[in-house]
KEGU-282312 format. One record per residue (C-alpha): residue number from 1; x, y, z. Coordinates in steps of 0.02 Angstrom, whole numbers, plus 32768, in hexadecimal, padded with zeros to 4 digits. Example, Ala and Ser with C-alpha at 12.3 -4.5 7.8 and 13.67 -1.06 7.14 Angstrom:
<rs>
> 1/8267/7F1F/8186
> 2/82AC/7FCB/8165
</rs>
This chain:
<rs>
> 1/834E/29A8/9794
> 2/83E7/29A1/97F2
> 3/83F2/2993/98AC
> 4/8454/2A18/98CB
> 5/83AE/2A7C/9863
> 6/8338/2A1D/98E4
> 7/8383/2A49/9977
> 8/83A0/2B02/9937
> 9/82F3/2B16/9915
> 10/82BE/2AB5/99B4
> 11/8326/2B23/9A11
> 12/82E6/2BD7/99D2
> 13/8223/2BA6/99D6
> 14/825A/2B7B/9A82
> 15/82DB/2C07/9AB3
> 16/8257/2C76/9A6B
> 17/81E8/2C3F/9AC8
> 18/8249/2C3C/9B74
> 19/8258/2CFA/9B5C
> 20/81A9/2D41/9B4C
> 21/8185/2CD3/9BEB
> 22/8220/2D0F/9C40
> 23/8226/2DBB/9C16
> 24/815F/2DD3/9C41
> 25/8119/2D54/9CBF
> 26/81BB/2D26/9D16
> 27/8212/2DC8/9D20
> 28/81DC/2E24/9DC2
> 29/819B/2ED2/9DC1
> 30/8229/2F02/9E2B
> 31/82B2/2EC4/9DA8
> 32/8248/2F0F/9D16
> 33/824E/2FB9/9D6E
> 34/82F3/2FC8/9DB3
> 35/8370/2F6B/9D12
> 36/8382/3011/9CC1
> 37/839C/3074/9D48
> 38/8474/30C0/9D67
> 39/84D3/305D/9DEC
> 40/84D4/2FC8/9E5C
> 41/8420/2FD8/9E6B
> 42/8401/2FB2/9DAE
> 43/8492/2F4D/9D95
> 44/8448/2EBB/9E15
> 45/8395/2EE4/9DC9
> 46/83BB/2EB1/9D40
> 47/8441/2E23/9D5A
> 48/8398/2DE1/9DC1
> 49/833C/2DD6/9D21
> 50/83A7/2D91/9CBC
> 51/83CB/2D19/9D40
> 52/8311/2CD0/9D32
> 53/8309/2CF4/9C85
> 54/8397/2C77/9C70
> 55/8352/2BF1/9CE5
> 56/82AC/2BFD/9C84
> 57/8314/2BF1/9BD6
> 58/835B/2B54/9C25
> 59/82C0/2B21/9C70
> 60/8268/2B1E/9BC0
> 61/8309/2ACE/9B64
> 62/82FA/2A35/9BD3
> 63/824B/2A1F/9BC1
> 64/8266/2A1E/9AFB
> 65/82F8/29A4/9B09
> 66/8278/2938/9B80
> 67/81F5/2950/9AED
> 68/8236/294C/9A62
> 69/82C6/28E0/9A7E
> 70/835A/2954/9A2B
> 71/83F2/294A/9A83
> 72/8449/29DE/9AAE
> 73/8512/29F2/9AD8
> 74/8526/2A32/9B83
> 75/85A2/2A9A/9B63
> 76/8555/2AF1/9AA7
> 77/84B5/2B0B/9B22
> 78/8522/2B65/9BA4
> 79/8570/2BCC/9B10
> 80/84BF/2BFB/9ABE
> 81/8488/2C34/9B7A
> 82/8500/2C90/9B93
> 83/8500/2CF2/9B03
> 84/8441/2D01/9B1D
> 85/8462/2D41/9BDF
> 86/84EA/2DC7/9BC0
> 87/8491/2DF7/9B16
> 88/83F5/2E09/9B90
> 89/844E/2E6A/9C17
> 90/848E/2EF0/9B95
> 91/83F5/2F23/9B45
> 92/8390/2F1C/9BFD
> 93/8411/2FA8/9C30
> 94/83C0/300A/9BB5
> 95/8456/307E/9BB0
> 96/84B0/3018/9B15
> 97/83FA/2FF7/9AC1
> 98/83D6/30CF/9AD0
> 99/84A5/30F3/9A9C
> 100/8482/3083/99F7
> 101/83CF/30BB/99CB
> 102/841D/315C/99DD
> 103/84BD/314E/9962
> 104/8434/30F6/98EE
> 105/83D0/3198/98E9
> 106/8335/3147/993C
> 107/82B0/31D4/9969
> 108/82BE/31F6/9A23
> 109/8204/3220/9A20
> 110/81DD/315C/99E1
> 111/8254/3125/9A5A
> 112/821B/315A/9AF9
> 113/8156/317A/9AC2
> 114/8136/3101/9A30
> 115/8161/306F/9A7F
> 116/820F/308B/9A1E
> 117/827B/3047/9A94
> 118/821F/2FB1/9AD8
> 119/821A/2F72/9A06
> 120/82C8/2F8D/99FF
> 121/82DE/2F35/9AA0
> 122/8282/2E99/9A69
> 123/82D1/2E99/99B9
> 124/8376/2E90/99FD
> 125/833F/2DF8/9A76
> 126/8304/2DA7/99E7
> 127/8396/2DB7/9978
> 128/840F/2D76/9A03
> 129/838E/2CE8/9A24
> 130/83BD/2CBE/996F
> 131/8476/2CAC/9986
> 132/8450/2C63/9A32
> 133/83FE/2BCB/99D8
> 134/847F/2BD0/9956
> 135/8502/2BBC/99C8
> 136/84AA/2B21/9A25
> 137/847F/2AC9/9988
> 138/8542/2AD5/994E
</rs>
């Protein structure tokens, strides 16, 4: 295996990781209520979250590279966060996650009662976690 594969895979076990922690332990009530909502008021929400939802992704990177020993490029790691952040901030602003799931014809019914939107939410995370670690491990 390369080490370009290592770190990739070292890197999404870990960014995966990073995000159920973040987006349910770390993430305050307060952030996890307002994000969604029109305005300032949601805006800051949710820049908030993804905030410490970035500082835990970092938080868990470093104590992979201190574990495992991979070495990371500073600036690929800054690229793959920040692709995970503003992919983050989109889909918390539920506005762009609804407008697709919409133009996909996605039942409104599942969406708001089935627990619809939250899998869609999560999905979405976890495909940009993907090219998040992709773009570290290039």
């Amino acid at each position: 295996m390369t080490t370009s594969a290592v770190v990739f895979a070292v890197v999404l076990g870990t960014l995966h990781a990073a995000h159920s922690v973040a987006d349910h332990w770390v993430q305050s009530q307060c952030q996890a209520n307002r994000k969604g909502l029109p305005g300032w008021t949601g805006r800051l929400a949710c820049a908030g979250h993804v905030t410490t939802y970035t500082l835990t992704a970092l938080a868990a990177l470093l104590l992979a590279v201190a574990v495992t020993g991979i070495t990371l490029h500073p600036l690929a790691t800054a690229a793959g966060l920040t692709v995970s952040a503003l992919s983050h901030y989109i889909a918390d602003r539920r506005t762009p996650l609804r407008w697709l799931a919409n133009r996909l014809g996605k039942d409104p019914g599942w969406l708001d009662n089935g627990g619809g939107l939250y899998a869609l939410d999560q999905s979405w995370h976890h495909g940009w976690l993907f090219l998040s670690a992709l773009v570290v491990a290039a």
